[in-house]
C-alpha positions as CSV (number, residue, x, y, z in Angstrom):
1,X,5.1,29.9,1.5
2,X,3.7,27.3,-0.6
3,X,6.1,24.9,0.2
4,X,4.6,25.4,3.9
5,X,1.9,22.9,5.6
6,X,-0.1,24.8,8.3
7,X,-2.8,22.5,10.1
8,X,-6.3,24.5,10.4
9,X,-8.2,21.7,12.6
10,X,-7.4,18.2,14.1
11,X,-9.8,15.1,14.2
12,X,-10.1,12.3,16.4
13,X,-12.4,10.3,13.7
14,X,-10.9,9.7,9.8
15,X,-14.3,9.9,8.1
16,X,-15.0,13.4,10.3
17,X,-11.2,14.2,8.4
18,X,-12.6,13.1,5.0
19,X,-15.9,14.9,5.1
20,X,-14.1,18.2,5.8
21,X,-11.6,17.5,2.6
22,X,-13.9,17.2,0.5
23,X,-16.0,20.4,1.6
24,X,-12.3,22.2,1.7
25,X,-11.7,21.0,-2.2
26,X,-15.0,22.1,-3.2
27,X,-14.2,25.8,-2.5
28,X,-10.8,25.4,-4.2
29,X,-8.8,24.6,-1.2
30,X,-6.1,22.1,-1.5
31,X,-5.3,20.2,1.6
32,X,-4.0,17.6,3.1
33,X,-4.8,14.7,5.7
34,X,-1.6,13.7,7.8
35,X,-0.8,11.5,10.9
36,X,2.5,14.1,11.7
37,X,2.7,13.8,15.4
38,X,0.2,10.9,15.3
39,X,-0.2,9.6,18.7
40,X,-1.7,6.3,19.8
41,X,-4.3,5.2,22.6
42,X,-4.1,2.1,24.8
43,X,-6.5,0.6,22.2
44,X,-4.1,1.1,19.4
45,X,-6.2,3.2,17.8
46,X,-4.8,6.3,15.8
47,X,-5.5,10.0,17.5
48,X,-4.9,13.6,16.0
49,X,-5.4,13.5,12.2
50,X,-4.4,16.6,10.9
51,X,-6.1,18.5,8.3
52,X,-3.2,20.3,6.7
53,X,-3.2,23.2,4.0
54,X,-0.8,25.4,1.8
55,X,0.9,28.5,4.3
56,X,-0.8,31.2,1.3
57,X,-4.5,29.1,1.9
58,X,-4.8,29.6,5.5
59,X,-7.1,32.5,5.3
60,X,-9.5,30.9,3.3
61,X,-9.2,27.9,4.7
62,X,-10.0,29.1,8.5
63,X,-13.1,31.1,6.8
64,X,-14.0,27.6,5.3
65,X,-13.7,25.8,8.3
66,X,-15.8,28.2,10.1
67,X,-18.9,28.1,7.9
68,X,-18.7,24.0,7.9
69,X,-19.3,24.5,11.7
70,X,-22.4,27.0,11.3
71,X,-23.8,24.5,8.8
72,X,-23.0,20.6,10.2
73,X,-22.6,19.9,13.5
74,X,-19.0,17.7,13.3
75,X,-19.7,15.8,16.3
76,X,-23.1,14.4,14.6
77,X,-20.7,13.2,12.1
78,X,-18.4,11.8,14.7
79,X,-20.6,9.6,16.3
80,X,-22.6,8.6,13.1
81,X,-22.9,4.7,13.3
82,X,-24.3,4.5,9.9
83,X,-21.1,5.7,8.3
84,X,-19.3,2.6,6.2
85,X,-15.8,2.5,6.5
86,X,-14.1,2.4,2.8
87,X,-11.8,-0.1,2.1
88,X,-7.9,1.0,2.5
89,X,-5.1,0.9,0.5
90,X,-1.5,2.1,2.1
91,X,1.0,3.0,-0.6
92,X,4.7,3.9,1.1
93,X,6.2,6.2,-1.5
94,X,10.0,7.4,-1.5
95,X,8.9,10.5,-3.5
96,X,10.7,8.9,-7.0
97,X,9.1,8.1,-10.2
98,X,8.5,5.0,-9.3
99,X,6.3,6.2,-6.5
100,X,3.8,7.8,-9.1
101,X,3.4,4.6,-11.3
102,X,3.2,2.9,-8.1
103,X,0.3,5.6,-7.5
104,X,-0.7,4.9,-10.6
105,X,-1.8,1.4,-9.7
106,X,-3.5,2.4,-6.2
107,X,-5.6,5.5,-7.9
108,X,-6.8,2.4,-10.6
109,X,-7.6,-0.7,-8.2
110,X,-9.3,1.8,-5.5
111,X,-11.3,3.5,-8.1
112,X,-12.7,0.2,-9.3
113,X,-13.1,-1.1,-5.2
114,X,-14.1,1.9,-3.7
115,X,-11.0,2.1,-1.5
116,X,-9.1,5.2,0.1
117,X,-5.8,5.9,-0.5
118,X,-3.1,6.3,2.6
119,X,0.5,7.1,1.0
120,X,3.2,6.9,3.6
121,X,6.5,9.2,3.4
122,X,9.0,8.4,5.5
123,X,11.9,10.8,6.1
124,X,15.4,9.8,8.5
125,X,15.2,10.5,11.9
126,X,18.7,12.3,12.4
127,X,18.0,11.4,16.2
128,X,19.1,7.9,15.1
129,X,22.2,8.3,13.1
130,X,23.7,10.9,15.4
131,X,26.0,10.6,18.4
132,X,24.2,10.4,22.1
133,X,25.2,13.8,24.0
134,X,22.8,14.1,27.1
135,X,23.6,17.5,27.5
136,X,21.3,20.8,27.3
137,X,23.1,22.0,24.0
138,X,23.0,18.8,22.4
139,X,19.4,18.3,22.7
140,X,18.8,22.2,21.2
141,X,21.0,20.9,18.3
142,X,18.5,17.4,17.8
143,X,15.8,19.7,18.0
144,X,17.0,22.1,15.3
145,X,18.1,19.3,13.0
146,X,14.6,17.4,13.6
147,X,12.8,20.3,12.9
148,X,14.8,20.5,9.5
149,X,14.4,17.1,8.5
150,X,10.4,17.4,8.6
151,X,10.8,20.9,7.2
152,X,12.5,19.3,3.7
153,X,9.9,16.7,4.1
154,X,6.9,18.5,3.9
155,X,8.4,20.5,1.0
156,X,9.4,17.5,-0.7
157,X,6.1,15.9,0.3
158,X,4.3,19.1,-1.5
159,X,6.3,18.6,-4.5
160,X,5.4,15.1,-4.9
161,X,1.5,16.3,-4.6
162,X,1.9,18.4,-7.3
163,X,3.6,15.9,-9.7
164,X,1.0,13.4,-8.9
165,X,-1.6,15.5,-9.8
166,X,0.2,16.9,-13.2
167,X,0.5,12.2,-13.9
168,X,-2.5,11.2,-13.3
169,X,-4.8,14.7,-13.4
170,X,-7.0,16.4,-10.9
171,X,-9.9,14.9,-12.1
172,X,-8.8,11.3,-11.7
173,X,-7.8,12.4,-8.2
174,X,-11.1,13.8,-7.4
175,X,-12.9,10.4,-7.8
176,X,-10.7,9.0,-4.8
177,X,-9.7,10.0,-1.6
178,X,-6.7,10.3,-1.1
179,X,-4.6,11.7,2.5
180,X,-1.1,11.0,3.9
181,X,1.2,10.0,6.8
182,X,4.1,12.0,7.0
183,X,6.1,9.9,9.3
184,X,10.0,9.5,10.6
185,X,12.2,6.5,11.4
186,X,13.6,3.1,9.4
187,X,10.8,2.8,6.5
188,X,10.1,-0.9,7.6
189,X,9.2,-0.4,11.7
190,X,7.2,2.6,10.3
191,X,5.1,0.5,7.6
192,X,4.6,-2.2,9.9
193,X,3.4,0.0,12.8
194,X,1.3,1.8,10.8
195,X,-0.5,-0.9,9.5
196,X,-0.9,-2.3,12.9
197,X,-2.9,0.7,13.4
198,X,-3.9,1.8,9.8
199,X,-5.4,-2.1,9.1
200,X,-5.3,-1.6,5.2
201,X,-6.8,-4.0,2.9
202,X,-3.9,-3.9,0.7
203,X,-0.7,-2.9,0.3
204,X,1.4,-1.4,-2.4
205,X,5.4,-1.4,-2.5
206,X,7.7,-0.3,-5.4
207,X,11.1,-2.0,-5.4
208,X,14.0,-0.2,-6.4
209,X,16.9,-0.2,-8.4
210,X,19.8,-1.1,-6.7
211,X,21.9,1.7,-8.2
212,X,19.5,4.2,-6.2
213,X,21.5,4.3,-3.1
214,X,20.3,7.4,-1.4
215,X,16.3,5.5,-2.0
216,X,14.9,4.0,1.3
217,X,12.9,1.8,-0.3
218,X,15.0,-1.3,-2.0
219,X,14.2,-4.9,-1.9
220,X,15.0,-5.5,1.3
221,X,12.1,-2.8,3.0
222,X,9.8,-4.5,0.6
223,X,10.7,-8.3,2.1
224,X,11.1,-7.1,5.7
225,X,7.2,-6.1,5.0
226,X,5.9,-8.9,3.9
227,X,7.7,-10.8,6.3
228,X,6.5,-9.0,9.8
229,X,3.2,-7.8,8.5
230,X,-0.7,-9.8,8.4
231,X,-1.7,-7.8,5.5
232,X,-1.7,-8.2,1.8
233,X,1.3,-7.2,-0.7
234,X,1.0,-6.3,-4.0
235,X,4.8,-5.6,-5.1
236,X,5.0,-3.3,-8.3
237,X,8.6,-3.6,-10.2
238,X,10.1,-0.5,-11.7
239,X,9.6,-2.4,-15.2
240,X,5.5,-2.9,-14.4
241,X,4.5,1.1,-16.6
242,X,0.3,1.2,-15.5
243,X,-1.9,0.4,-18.5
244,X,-4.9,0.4,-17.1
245,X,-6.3,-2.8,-15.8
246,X,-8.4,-4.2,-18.3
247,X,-8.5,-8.1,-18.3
248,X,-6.2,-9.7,-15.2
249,X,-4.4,-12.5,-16.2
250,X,-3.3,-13.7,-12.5
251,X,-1.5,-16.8,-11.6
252,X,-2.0,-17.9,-8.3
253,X,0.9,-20.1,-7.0
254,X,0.0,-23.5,-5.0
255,X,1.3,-26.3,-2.9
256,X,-2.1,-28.1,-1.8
257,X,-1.7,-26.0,1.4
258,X,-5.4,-25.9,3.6
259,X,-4.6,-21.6,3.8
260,X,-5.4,-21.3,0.0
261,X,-8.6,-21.1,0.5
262,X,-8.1,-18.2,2.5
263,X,-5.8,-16.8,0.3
264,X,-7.7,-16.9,-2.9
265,X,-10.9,-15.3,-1.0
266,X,-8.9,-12.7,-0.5
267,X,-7.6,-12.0,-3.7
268,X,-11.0,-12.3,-5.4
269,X,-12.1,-10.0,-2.9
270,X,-9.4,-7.3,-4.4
271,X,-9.9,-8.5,-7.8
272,X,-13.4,-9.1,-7.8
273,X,-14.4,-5.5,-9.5
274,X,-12.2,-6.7,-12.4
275,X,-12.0,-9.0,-15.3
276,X,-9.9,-11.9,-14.0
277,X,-8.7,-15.3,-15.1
278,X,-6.8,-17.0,-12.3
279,X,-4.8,-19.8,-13.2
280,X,-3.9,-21.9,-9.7
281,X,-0.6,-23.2,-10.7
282,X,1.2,-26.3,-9.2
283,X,5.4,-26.8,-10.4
284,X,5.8,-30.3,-10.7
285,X,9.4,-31.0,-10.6
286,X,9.0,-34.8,-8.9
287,X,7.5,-36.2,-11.4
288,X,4.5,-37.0,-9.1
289,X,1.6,-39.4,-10.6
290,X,-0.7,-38.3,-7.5
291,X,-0.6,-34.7,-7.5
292,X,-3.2,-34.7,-10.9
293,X,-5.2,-36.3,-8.6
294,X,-4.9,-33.6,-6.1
295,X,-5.4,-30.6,-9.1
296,X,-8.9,-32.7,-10.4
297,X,-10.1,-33.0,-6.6
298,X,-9.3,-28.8,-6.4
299,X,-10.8,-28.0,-9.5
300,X,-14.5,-29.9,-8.6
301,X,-13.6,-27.7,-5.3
302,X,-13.3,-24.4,-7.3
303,X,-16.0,-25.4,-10.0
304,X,-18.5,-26.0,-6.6
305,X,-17.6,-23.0,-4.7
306,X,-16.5,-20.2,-7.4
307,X,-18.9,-21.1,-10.2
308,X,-18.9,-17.2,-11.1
309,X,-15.1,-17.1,-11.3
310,X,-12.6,-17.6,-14.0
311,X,-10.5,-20.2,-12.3
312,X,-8.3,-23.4,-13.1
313,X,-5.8,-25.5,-11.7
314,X,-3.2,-26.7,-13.5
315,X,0.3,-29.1,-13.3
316,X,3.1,-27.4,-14.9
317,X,6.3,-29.6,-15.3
318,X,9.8,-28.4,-14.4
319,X,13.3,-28.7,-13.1
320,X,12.8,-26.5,-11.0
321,X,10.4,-24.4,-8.8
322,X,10.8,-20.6,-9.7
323,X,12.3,-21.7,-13.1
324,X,8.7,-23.2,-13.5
325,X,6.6,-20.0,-12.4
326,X,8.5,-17.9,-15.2
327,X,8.1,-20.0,-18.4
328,X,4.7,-20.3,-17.4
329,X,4.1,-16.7,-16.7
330,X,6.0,-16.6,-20.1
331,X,3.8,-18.7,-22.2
332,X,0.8,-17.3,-20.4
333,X,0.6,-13.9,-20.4
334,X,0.3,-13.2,-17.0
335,X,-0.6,-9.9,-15.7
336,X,0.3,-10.5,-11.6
337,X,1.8,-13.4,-9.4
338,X,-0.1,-14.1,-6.8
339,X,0.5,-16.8,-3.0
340,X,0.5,-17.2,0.4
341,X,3.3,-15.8,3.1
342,X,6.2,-18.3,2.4
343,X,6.8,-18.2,6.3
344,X,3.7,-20.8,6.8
345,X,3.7,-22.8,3.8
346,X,6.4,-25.3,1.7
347,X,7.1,-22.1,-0.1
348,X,8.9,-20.9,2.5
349,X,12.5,-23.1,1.4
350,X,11.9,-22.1,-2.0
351,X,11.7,-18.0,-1.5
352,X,13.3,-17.1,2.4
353,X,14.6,-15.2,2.8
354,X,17.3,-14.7,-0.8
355,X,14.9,-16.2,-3.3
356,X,11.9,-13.6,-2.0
357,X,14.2,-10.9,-1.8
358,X,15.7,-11.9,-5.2
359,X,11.9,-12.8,-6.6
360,X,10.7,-9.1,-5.4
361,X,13.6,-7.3,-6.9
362,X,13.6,-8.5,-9.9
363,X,9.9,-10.0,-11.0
364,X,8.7,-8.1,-14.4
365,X,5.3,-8.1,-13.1
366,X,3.5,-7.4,-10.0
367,X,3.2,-9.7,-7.4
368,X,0.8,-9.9,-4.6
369,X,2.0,-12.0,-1.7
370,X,-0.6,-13.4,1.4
371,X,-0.4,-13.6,5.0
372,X,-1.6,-16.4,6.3
């Protein structure tokens, strides 16, 4: 029975979802927040979040759920305009080791933001790797293997809970909140609809090793997201272990482009909370006697404008592009790579699509990639 999910109540309004959780984990009640069965208005906005708890809580859970009504009135709550929405973090997780450092880093940066936590499972759809039969017997048998496939999802979805809490401790976990979408299809459409609806702030992907056949998530997911989505993407390699994130020694990658200005708002908006130095790093492999011209003319930009930031631009000479960005990040220490979406910019030749699959597979260090 524990490896059961039972929902107790279903909300139209995330916040309404959160304030119950936290009243439900006061008493001692574990539960969970899901989008299972999520289904979508004309507006694109999500419907039917499902508050979710152990088989063996139910009991307790319905009794809870019935003294939060005799004491708040839920659709108060609903309607409350004063309520500030948190800042999001979406963190697809394949249910692997990796997933938990990857955790690791989302617990850390939305403790120090004051962001929520979404992660994403998502499980095959054996509708879509099975023969098409459009007969009454057929159809019983998708519905018996579909109902299967989320049954050893949720299970594996509770097993992952409880190894996340053992890493990173319940107290930790307490300090953020954290819920889940417990979705089915190809991991990439899912990730990028969801955000569509979801609208998170940030991110977070864990590549895999390619050795890991039976993982979903592989380079290729990862790229396919940053490629089709408007939101940012902090990649975390499997060789990245969390150490806590002290000091941030970021170099942010630069062509002269007019969307970096964008761009680096929104990373110090992420990294703000933090102690950061950003380096904004031009590879010069031409040999070009004008482009210090163009790094003095940024820096009196940046020294105007982010006066209270930590932040330099710099030539750095090379042969070639990517070669450049790793003896730098080499010689420098850096923590994370950071630029815009190659698809708008000059770095698109230089990463799309082999080199940003090839850059996200095997970087040593995060790397949080822009839209733009």
């Amino acid at each position: 029975m524990e490896n059961i999910l039972v929902t107790i109540v279903t909300f139209k309004d995330l916040h309404v979802g959160c304030f119950v959780k936290e009243k439900f984990e006061f008493e001692g009640i574990e539960c969970f927040l899901t989008d299972e069965g999520i289904k979508v208005t004309n507006s694109n906005i999500p419907q039917g979040i499902k508050l979710k708890v152990r088989a063996n809580d139910s009991e307790k859970a319905i009794r809870a759920i019935l003294q939060i009504h005799k004491e708040y009135d839920l659709d108060k709550i609903e309607q409350d305009s004063s309520f500030k929405e948190k800042k999001k973090i979406l963190v697809p997780v394949d249910i692997s080791k990796y997933s938990i450092n990857v955790c690791d880093y989302a617990v850390g940066i939305a403790e120090k933001t004051d962001a929520e936590v979404k992660l994403l499972y998502v499980y095959e759809d054996p509708t879509l790797t099975g023969p098409v039969k459009p007969t009454t017997s057929w159809e019983t048998h998708e519905k018996i293997e579909a109902a299967e496939a989320y049954s050893k999802a949720q299970a594996r979805l509770l097993k992952f809970s409880d190894d996340l809490k053992e890493h990173i401790g319940k107290k930790m976990l307490k300090k953020t909140i954290i819920h889940f979408a417990l979705l089915r299809g190809k991991p990439e459409e899912v990730i990028v609809a969801l955000c569509n609806r979801y609208k998170p702030d940030l991110i977070i992907m864990g590549p895999k090793e390619k050795d890991e056949k039976k993982s979903a998530f592989i380079g290729s997911v990862t790229t396919r997201v940053i490629e089709h989505t408007k939101f940012p993407v902090l990649t975390i390699p499997k060789s990245a272990t969390y150490q806590g994130l002290g000091l941030l020694n970021i170099m942010y990658a630069t062509d002269f482009n007019e969307v970096d200005n964008s761009s680096l708002n929104k990373l110090l908006d992420i990294v703000s909370p933090f102690d950061t130095k950003i380096h904004c790093i031009h590879i010069d492999i031409d040999n070009d006697s004008l482009k210090q011209g163009k790094v003095d003319e940024l820096n009196q930009f940046l020294k105007k404008e982010y006066s209270k930031y930590n932040i330099q631009c710099k030539l750095f000479e090379s042969s070639d592009t990517i070669k450049g960005f790793e003896d730098f990040i080499e010689k420098n220490n850096i923590d994370w790579i950071s630029f815009s979406n190659p698809r708008r910019t000059l770095f698109y030749k230089m990463f799309h699509p082999n080199q940003l699959k090839k850059m996200v597979s095997t970087s040593k260090i995060p790397m949080l990639v822009f839209p733009v």
